[in-house]
C-alpha positions as MATLAB code, in Angstrom:
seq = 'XXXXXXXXXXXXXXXXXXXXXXXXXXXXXXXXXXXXXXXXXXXXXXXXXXXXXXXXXXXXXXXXXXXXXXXXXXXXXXXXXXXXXXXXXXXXXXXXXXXXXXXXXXXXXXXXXXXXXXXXXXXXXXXXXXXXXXXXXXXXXXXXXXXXXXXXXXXXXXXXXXXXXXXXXXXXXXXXXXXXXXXXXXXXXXXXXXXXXXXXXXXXXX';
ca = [
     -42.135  -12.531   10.466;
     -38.903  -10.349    9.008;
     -40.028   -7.320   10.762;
     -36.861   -5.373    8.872;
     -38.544   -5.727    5.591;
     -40.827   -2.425    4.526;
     -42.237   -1.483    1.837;
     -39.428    0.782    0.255;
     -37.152   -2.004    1.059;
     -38.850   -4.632   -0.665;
     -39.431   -2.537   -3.863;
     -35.812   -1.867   -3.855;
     -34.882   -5.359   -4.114;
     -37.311   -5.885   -6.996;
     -35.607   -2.493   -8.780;
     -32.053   -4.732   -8.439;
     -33.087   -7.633  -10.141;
     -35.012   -5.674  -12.889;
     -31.634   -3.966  -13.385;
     -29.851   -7.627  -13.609;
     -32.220   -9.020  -15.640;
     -32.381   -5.989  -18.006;
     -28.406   -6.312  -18.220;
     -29.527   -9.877  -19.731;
     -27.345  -11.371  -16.357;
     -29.962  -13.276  -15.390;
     -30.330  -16.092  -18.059;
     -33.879  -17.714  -16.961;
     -37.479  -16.403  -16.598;
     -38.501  -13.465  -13.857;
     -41.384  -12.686  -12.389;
     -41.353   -9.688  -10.443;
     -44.053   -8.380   -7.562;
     -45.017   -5.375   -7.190;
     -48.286   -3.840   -5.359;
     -48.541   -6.412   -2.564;
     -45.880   -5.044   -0.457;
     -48.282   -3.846    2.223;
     -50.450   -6.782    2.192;
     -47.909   -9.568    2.672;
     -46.257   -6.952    5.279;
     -48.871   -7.659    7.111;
     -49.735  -11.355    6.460;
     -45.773  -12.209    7.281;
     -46.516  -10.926   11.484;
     -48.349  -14.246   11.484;
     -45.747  -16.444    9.968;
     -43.482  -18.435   12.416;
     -40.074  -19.463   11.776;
     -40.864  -23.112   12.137;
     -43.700  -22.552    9.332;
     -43.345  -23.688    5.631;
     -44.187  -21.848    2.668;
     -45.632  -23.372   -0.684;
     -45.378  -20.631   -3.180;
     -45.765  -19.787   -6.981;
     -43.409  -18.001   -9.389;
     -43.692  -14.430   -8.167;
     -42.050  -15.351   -4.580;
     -39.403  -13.124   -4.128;
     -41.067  -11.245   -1.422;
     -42.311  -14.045    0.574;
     -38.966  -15.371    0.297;
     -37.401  -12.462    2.038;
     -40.257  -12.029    4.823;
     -39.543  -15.387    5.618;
     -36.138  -14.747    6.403;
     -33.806  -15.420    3.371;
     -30.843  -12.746    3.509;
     -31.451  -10.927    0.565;
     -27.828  -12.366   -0.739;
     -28.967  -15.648   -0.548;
     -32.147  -15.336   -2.536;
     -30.393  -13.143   -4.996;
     -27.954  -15.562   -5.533;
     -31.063  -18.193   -6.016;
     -32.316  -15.514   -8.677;
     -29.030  -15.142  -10.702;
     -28.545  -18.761  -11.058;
     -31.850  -18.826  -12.569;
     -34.059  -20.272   -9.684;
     -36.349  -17.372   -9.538;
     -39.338  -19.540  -11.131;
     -39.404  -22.901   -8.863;
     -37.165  -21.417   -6.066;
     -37.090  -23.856   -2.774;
     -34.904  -23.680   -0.056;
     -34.816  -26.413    2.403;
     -33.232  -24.086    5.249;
     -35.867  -21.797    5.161;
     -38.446  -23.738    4.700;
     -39.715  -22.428    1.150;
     -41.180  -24.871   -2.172;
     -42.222  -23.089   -5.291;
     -43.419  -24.034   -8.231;
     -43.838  -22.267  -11.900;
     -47.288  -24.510  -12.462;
     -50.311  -22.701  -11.564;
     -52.119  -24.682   -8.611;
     -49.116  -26.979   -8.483;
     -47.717  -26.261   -4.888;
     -51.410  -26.771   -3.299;
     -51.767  -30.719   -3.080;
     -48.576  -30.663   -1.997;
     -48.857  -28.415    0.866;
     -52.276  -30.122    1.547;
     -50.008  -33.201    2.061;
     -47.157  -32.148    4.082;
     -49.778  -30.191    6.504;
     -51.003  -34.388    6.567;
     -47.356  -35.147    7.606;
     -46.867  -32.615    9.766;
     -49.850  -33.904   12.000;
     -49.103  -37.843   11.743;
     -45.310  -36.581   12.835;
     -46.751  -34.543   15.608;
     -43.918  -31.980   14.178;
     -44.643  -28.190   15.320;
     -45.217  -25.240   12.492;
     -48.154  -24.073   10.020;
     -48.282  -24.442    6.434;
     -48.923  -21.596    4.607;
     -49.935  -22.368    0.735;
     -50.028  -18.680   -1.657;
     -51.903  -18.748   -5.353;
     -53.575  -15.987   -7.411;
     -56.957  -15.612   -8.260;
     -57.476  -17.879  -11.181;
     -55.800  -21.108   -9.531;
     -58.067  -19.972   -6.663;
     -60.814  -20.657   -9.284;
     -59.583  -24.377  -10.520;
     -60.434  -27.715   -8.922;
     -57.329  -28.198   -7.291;
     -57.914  -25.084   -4.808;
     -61.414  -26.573   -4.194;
     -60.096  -29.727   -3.619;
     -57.034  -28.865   -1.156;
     -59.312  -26.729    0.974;
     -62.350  -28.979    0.963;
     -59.658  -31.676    2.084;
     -57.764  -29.435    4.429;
     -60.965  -28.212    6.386;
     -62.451  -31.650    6.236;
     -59.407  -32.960    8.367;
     -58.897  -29.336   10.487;
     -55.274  -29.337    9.059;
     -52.698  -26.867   10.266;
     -52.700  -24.607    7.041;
     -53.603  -21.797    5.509;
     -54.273  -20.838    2.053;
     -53.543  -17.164    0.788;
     -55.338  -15.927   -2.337;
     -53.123  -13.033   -3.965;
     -55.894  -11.658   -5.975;
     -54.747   -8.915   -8.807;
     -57.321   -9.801  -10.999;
     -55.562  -11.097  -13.778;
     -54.484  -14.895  -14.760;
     -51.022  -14.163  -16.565;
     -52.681  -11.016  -18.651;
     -56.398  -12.287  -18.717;
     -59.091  -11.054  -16.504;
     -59.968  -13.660  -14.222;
     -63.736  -11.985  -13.469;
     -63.802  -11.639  -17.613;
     -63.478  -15.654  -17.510;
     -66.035  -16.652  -14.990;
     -68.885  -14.333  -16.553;
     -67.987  -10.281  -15.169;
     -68.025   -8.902  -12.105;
     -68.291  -12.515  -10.009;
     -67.231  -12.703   -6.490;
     -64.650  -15.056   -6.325;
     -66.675  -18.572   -5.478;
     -64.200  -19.762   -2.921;
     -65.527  -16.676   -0.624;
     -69.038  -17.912   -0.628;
     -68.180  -20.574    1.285;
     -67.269  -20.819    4.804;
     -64.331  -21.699    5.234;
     -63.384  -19.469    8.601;
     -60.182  -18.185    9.283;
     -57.951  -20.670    6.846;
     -58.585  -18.779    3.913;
     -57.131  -15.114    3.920;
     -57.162  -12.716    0.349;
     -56.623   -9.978   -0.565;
     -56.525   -7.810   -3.622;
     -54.157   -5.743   -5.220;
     -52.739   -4.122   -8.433;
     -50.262   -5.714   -9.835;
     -47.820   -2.422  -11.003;
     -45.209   -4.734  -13.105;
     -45.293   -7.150  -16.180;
     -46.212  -10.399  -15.779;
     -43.107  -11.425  -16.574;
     -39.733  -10.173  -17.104;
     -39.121   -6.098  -16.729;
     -41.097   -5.102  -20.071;
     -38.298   -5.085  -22.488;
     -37.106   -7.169  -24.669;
     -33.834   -9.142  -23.447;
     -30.772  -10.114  -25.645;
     -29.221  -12.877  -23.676;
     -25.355  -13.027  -24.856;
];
């Protein structure tokens, strides 16, 4: 959608707030991305500006395609937001609980339809929540009743620091993509090139 953002520009971003929090100025949890840039690059062309986003903790990117001046989600960072950031103006919900945002989007797709109101819902997870019931759940649900949304599984193989595939039994295809589900379902995978959390040092907070 934010056709300004590139990949060097995004990255650059994510160097700033790894120099804030590492400065201990940013006195709640972080989760940086890192990897993706090309993929959601790509994904954001289809986003609309009437379209909501359901997200999960590692958002600032999607924020930013979406729209958000980069001094407006910063500010949203410092004041400790980064986690369960949502911003009404833009059109953004996210949530720290894995699988948490998907019911929810499942449900305001609902109201979107019974309001006749225009835009697309687009609903973001990894690969593990991809694997829990909720995910199965929202998308059986969401096909069932041809809602306007789509989910996006950001696949770096890894469930906080586990290995999803080393959960479900090795090299598995991810279950959801046996199904047919069409073109409401996009993934892709990447390698995550950042900590799960934080910047990988240890932070004094004053």
């Amino acid at each position: 959608m934010n056709t300004q953002w590139t990949k060097e520009l995004l990255v650059a971003f994510e160097e700033d707030i790894k120099a804030e929090f590492l400065a201990a100025k940013i006195h709640a949890p972080v989760h940086l991305a890192g990897g993706n840039e090309e993929q959601l690059v790509q994904i954001f062309k289809e986003v609309k500006e009437e379209d909501w986003l359901f997200l999960t903790y590692r958002n600032h990117y999607h924020c930013l395609l979406k729209g958000m001046p980069a001094e407006r989600l910063k500010r949203h960072i410092m004041e400790g937001r980064s986690m369960y950031l949502c911003d009404r103006d833009y059109r953004i919900v996210s949530s720290a609980i894995v699988g948490g945002c998907l019911p929810i989007a499942v449900g305001f797709a609902m109201g979107l339809v019974l309001d006749h109101a225009p835009g697309r819902v687009w609903a973001f997870c990894g690969d593990m929540a991809a694997e829990t019931g909720v995910f199965h759940e929202a998308t059986k649900y969401a096909g069932s009743h041809k809602l306007p949304i789509t989910f996006v599984v950001e696949d770096n193989g890894l469930s906080t620091n586990t290995p999803t595939r080393e959960v479900w039994g090795g090299g598995l295809i991810p279950s959801f993509l046996a199904r047919d589900y069409g073109a409401f379902i996009k993934y892709y995978r990447y390698e995550r090139t950042v900590p799960h959390v934080g910047a990988g040092k240890f932070v004094v907070f004053a």
